[in-house]
VEXDREN-2710 file (C-alpha; in Angstrom, 1 decimal):
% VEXDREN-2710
k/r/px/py/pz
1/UNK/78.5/89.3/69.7
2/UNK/78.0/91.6/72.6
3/UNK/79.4/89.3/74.6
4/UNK/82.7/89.3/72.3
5/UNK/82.5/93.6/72.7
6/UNK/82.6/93.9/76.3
7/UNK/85.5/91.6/76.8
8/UNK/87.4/93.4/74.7
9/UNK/86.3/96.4/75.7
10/UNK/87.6/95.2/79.6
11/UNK/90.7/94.0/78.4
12/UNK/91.6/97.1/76.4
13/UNK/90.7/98.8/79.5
14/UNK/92.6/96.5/81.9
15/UNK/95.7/96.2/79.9
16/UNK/95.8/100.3/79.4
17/UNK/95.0/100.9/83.2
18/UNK/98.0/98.7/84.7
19/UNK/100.5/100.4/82.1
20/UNK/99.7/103.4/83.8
21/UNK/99.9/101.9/87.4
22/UNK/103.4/100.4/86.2
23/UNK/104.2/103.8/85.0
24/UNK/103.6/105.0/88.7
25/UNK/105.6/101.9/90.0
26/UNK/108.3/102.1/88.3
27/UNK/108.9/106.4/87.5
28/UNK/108.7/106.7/91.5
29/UNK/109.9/103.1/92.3
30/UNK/113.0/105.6/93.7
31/UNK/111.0/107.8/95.4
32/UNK/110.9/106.2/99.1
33/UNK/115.1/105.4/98.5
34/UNK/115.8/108.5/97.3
35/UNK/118.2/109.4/100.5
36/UNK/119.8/106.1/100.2
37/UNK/120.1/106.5/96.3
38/UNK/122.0/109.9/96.8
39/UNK/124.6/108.5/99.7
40/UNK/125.3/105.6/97.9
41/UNK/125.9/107.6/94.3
42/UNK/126.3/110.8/95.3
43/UNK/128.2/110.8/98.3
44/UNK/129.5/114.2/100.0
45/UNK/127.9/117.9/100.6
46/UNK/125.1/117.3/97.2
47/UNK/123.8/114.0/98.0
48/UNK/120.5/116.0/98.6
49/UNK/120.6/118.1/95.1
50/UNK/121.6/114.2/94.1
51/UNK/118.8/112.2/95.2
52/UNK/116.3/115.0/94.2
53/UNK/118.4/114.8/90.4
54/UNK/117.6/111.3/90.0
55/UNK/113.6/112.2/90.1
56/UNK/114.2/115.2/88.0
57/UNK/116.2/113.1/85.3
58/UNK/113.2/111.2/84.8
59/UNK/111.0/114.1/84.5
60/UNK/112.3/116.0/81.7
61/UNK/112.9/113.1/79.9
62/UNK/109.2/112.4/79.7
63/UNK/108.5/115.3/77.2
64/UNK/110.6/113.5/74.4
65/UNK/108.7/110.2/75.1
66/UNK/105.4/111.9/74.8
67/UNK/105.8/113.0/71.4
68/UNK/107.8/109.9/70.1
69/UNK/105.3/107.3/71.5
70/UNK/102.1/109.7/71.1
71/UNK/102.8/110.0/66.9
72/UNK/103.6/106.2/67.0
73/UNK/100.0/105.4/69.0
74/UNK/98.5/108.2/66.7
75/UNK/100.1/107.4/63.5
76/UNK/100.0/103.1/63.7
77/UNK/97.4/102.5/66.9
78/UNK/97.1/102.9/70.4
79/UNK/98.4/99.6/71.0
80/UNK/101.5/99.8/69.2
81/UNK/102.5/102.6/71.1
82/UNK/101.6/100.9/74.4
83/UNK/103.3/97.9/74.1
84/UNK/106.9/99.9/72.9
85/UNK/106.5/102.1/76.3
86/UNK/106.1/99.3/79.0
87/UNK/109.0/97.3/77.7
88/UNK/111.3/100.3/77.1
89/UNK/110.9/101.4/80.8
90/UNK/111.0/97.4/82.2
91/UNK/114.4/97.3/80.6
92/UNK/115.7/100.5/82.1
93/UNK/114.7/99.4/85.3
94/UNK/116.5/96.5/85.3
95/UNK/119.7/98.3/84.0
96/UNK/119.5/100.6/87.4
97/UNK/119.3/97.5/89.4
98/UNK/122.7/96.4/88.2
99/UNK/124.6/99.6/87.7
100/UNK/127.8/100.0/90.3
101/UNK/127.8/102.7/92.6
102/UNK/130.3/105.8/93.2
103/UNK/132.5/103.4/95.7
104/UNK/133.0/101.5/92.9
105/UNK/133.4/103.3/89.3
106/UNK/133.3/106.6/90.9
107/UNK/131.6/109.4/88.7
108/UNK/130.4/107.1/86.1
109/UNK/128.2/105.6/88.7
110/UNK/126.2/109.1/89.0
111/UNK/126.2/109.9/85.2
112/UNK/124.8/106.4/84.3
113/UNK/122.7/106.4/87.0
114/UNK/121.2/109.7/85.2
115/UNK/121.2/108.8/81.5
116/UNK/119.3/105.7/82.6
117/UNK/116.9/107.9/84.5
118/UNK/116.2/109.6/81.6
119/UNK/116.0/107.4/79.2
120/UNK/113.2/105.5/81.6
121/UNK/111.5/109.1/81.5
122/UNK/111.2/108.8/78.0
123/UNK/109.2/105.6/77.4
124/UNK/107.2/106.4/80.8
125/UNK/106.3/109.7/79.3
126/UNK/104.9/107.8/76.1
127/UNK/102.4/105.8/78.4
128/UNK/99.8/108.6/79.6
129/UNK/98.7/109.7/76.1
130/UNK/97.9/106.2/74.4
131/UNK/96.8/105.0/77.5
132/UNK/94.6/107.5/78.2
133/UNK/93.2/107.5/75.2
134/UNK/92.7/104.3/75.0
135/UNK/90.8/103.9/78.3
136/UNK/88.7/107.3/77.3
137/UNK/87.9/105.7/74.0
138/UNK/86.7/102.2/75.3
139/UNK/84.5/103.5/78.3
140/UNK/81.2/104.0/78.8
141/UNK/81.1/105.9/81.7
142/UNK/80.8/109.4/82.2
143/UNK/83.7/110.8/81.3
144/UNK/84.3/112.7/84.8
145/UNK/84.5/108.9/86.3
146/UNK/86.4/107.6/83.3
147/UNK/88.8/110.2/84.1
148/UNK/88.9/109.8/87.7
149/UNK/89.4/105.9/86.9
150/UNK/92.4/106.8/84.5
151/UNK/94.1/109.5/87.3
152/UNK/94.4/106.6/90.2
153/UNK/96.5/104.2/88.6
154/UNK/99.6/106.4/88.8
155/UNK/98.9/106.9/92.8
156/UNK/98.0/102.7/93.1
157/UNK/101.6/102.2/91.3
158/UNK/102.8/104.6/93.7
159/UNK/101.4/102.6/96.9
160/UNK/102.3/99.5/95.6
161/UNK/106.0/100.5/95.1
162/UNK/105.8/102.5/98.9
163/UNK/104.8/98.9/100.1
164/UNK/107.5/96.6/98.2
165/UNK/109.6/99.1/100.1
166/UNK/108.8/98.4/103.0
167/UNK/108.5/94.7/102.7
168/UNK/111.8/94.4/101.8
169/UNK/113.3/97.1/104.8
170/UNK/111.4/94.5/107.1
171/UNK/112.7/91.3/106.1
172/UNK/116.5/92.3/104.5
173/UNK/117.1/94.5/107.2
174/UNK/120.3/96.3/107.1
175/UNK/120.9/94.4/104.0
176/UNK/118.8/96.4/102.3
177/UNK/121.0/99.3/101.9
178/UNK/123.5/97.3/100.9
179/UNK/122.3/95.1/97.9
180/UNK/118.4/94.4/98.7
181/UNK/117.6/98.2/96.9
182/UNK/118.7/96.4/94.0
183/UNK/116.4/93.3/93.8
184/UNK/113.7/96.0/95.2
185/UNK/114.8/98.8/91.6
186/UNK/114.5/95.2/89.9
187/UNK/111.0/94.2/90.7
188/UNK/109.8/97.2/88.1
189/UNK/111.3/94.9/85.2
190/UNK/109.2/91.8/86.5
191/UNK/105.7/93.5/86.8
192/UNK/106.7/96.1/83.3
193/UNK/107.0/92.3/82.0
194/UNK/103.7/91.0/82.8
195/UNK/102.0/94.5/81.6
196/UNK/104.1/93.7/78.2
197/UNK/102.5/90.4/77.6
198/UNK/99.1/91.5/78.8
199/UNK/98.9/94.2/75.9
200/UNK/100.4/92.0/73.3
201/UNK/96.5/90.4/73.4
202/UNK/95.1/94.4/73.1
203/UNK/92.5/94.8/71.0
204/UNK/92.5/98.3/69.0
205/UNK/90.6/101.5/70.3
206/UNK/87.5/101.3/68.1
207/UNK/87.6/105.0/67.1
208/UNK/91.4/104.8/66.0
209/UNK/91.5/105.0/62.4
210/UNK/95.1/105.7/60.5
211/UNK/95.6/109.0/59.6
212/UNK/96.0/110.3/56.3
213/UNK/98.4/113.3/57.3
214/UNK/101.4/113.5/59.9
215/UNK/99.1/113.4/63.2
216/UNK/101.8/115.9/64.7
217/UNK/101.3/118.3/61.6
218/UNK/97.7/118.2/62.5
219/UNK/98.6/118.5/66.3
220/UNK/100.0/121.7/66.0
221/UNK/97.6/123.4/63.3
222/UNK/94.4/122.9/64.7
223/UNK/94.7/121.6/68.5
224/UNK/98.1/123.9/69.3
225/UNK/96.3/126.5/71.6
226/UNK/95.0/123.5/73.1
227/UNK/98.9/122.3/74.1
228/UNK/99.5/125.4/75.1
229/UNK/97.0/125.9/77.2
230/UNK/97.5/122.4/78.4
231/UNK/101.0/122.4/79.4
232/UNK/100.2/125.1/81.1
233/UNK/97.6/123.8/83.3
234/UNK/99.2/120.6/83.7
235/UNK/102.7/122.4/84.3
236/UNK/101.3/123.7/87.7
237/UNK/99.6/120.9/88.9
238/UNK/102.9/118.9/88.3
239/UNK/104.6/121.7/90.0
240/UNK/102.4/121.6/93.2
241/UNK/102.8/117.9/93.4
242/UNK/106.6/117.1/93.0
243/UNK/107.5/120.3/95.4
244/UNK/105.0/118.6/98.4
245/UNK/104.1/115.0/99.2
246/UNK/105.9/113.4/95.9
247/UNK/108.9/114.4/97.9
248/UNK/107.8/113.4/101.6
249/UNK/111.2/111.4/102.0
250/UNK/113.5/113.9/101.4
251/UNK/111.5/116.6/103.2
252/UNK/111.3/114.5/106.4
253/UNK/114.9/113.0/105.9
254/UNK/115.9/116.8/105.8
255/UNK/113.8/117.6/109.5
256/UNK/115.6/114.5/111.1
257/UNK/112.3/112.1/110.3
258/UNK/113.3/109.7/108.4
259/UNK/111.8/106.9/110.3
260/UNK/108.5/108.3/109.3
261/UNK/109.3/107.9/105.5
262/UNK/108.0/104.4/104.7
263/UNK/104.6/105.0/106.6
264/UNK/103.7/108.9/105.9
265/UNK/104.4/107.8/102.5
266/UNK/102.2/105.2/101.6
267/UNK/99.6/106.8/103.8
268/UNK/99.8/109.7/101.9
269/UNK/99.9/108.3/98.3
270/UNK/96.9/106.2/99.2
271/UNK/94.9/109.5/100.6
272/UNK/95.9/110.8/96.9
273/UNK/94.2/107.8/95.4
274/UNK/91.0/108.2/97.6
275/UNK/90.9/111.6/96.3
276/UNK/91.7/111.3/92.4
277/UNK/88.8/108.5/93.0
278/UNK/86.4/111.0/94.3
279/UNK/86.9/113.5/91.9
280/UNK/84.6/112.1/89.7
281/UNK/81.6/111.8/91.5
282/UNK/81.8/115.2/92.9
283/UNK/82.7/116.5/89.3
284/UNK/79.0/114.8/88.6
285/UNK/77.4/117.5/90.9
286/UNK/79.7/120.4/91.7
287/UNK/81.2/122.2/88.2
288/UNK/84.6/120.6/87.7
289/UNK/86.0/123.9/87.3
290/UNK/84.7/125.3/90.8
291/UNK/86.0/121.5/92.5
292/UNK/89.9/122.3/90.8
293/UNK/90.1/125.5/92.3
294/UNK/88.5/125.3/94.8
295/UNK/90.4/122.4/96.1
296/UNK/93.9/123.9/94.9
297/UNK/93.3/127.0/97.1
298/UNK/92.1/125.2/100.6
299/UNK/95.7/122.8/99.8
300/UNK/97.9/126.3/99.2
301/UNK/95.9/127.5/102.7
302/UNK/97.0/124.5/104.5
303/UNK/100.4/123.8/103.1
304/UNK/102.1/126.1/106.1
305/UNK/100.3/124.4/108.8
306/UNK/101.7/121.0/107.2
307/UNK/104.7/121.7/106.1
308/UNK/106.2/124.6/108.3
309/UNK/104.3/125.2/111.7
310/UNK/103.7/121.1/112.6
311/UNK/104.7/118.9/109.9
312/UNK/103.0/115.8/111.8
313/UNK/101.7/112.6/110.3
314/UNK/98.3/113.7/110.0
315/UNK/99.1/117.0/108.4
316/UNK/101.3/115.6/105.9
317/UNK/98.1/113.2/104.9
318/UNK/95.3/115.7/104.8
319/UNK/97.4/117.6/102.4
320/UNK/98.0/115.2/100.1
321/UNK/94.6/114.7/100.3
322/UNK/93.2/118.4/99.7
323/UNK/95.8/118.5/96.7
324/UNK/95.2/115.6/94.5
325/UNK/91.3/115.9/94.0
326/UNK/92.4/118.0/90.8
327/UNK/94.8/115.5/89.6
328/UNK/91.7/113.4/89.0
329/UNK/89.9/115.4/86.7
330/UNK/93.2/116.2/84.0
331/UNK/91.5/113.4/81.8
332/UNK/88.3/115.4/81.8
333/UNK/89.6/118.8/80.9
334/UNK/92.1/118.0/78.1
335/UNK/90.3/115.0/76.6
336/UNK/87.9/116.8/74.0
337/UNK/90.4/119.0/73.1
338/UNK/92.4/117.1/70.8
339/UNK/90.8/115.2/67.4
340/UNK/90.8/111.4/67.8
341/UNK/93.8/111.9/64.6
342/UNK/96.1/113.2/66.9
343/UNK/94.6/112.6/70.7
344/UNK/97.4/110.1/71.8
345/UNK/100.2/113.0/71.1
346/UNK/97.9/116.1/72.1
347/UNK/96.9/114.2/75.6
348/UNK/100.7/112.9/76.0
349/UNK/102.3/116.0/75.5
350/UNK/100.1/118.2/77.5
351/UNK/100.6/116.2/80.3
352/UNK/105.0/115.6/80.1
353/UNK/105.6/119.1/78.8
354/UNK/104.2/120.4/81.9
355/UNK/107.1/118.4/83.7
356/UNK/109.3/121.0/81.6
357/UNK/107.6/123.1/84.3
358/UNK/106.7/121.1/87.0
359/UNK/110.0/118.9/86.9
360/UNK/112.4/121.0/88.4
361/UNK/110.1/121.8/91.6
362/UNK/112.5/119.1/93.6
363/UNK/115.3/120.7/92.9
364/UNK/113.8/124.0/93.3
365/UNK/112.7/123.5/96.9
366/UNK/115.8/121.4/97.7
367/UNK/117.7/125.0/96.9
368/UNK/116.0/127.0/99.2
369/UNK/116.3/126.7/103.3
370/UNK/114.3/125.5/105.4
371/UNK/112.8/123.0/103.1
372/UNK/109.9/123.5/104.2
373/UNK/109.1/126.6/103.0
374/UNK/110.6/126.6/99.6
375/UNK/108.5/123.6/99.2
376/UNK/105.2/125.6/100.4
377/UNK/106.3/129.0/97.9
378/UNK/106.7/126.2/94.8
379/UNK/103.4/125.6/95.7
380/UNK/102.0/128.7/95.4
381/UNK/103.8/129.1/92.0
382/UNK/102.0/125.9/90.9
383/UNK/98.6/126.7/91.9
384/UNK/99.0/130.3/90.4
385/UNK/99.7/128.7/87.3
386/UNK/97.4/125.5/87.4
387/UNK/94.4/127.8/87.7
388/UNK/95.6/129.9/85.0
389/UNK/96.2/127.4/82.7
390/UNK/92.6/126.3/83.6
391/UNK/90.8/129.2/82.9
392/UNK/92.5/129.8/79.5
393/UNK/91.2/126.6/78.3
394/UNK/87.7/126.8/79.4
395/UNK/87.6/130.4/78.3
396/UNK/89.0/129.8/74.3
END
């Protein structure tokens, strides 16, 4: 019988985990093309504004997903909700692989481009709250290493993604930027696919029960300082994140580096993943709350020296380092918060409603000149309200 527990308990786990590293795949599948993405659909004076657009669309589309897919994991189970997410954004990366560029349909190419963005942001943004959950639910670790378990699978999709990349550039060649981006946007259908049929054997979080009441009515009368509080917090950490090493490519594309872009970024993203990883252990011995800021402050300190005064390799890494040790412990901080009734839509939404916040930090920083330093003052802005948000919800 026991027996029988634990392997469901490992495939709930699994199944929820590489949703979430698919969600990482696939939302930032774009990132290490973005320059290419913005010539080839938004040609002229705004490709950069363009390519930074695409990212954005995605974003703030993740706020609507969070509540649709967090009341339908809430309301009918964890499971439901998770299998409705992965093929929703599998399908819409498909679609992008086979949409015609501005050459060829003109300014239709950079609006559908766009609308599928978004739609992708919404069933991606309907992953993090039943997965979460799902993983917090099933675990029986401590939750600061359940946490730190849940934060690196965004990161892992994001590495695996920055290496498909450059396995393709090395064997297509030139051809790449001609049609190999498209088999490469296409790969995110395959994998989404294989997550899809994975979780169609999920077994139910055992604490899920269905709720007698609306689990968004309840969401807002007892947990809504919570979401408040939440967004808040997760706003600035999202904010700090997609103004620096989320958007490595464009930064070094803009300081005549692009032939650093495949490397600084998959070097980076896996000095993120080391980081959310150790997050948890040192949350076991240093107070979680002292670790965040802590860690936040030292990243803000060294941003400059990064990102303005010798953006090298090295620099680039360290701070992506520094910065992502508080990504880790999100999990940990918002999880008891919200009533197992409505936890899948209280966890989702704290987390994509802060991308009403921290989802326009590309464009913000692609505004401002030199790059580097709008990027390093949209970092300030996020810390300032990261730590914020953090001490209102430790404090209520």
């Amino acid at each position: 019988m026991q027996r029988s527990i634990d392997a469901m308990r490992y495939r709930a786990i699994v199944s929820a985990y590489l949703g979430w590293v698919m969600d990482g795949y696939d939302a930032l599948l774009i990132i290490p093309i973005m320059p290419l993405i913005g010539s080839l659909f938004f040609p002229g004076p705004y490709s950069l504004l363009g390519s930074l657009s695409t990212l954005v669309a995605t974003l703030v589309g993740r706020p609507l997903g969070s509540v649709t897919m967090g009341y339908i994991a809430d309301k009918f189970g964890r499971r439901i909700g998770l299998m409705v997410t992965v093929l929703g954004y599998s399908v819409s990366a498909l679609a992008i692989a086979l949409i015609p560029t501005y050459a060829v349909i003109g300014a239709l190419a950079p609006l559908t481009l766009l609308a599928l963005r978004f739609l992708q942001g919404v069933f991606i943004g309907g992953e993090w709250g039943p997965g979460t959950a799902m993983i917090m639910e099933w675990s029986r670790w401590r939750m600061e290493l359940s946490s730190a378990f849940v934060q690196s699978g965004y990161p892992i999709g994001v590495v695996a993604a920055t290496i498909v990349n450059e396995l393709f550039i090395m064997y297509m060649g030139s051809s790449f930027n001609v049609y190999g981006w498209r088999i490469y946007m296409g790969t995110g259908a395959i994998v989404a696919v294989l997550a899809f049929v994975i979780r169609s054997r999920l077994i139910e979080s055992p604490l899920w029960s269905r709720p007698k009441t609306n689990p968004l009515t309840l969401l807002f009368k007892h947990g809504g300082a919570w979401l408040g509080f939440g967004i808040l917090f997760t706003g600035g950490l999202l904010t700090i994140y997609y103004s620096t090493y989320l958007i490595y490519s464009d930064f070094l594309n803009s300081i005549g580096a692009a032939n650093l872009i495949p490397s600084v970024m998959l070097l980076a993203t896996v000095a993120a993943v080391l980081a959310v990883l150790l997050a948890g252990p040192l949350a076991l011995i240093i107070d979680y709350k002292l670790l965040i800021i802590v860690t936040l402050i030292a990243s803000l300190a060294y941003a400059p020296i990064a990102l303005i005064l010798h953006p090298s390799i090295i620099n680039l890494i360290i701070l992506a380092f520094i910065e992502n040790f508080a990504m880790g412990l999100v999990p940990y901080v918002l999880i008891n918060r919200f009533d197992v009734q409505y936890r899948a839509s209280g966890l989702g939404i704290s987390y994509n409603w802060g991308l009403l916040i921290g989802g326009w930090a590309p464009m913000l920083v692609g505004l401002m000149k030199p790059m580097g330093l709008g990027m390093v003052i949209v970092m300030a802005l996020g810390v300032v309200l990261t730590i914020l948000g953090l001490i209102a919800l430790i404090q209520r």
